[in-house]
N, C-alpha and C positions, 0 to 999 in steps of 0.2 A: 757804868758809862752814862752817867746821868746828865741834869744840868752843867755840870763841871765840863764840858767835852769843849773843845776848840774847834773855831771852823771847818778844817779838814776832817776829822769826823764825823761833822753833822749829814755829809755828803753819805757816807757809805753804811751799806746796808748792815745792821748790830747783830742782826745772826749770822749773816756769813762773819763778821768778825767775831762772833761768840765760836761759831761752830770752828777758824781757824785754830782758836785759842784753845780748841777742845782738842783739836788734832795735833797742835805741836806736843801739848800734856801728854798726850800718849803716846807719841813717839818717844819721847824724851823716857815715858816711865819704861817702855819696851827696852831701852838703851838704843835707840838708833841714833850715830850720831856722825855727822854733824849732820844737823835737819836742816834743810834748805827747801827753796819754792817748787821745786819739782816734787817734793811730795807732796805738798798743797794744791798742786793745779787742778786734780780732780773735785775740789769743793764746790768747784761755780767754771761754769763752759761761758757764763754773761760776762762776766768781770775778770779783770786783769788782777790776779791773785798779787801778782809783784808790786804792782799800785798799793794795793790795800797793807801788804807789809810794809811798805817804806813809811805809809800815815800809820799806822799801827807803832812804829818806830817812832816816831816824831811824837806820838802822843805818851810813849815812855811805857807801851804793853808788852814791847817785846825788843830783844834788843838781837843784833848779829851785824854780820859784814854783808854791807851791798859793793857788789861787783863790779863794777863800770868798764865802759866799751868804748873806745874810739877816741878822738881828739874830741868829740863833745862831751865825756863823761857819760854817756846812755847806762841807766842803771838796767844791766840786766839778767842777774843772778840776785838773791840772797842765801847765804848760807853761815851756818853755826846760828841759828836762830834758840833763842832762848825764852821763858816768859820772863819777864821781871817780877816784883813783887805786886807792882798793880794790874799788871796784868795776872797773875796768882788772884789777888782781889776780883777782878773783874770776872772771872770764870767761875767764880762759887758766890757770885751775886746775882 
């Protein structure tokens, strides 16, 4: 996640999204599935783990279903989170 990063990631802190990306890995190699944001909420008690997937999504690290709520569309689940291939890239960089 270097210079290549898009505005929405320049906000967010690259270890908790390093360390996300460490945690879906291992869930995924454990076989739990489908992974979703309630096994990440423990990473960070500061930040809104569900924010950070949806810009983790958007920036093409990880891909799954966000959930929406209400006639505003409120995102707020993710689940079947997967990493993609740059996100694969990005955890062994």
């Amino acid at each position: 996640m270097g210079p290549g990063r898009r505005n929405g990631m320049n906000t967010l802190d690259e270890k908790l999204v390093h360390n996300i990306l460490l945690e879906i890995h291992a869930y995924l190699g454990r076989g739990v599935l489908p992974v979703h944001n309630g096994h990440l909420q423990h990473l960070s008690q500061d930040e809104d783990v569900l924010k950070y997937l949806i810009l983790m999504k958007r920036e093409g690290l990880i891909s799954g279903d966000v959930v929406t709520k209400g006639a505003a569309s409120i995102p707020y689940r993710m689940t079947n989170i997967r990493l993609t291939y740059a996100g694969i890239r990005a955890l062994r960089s």
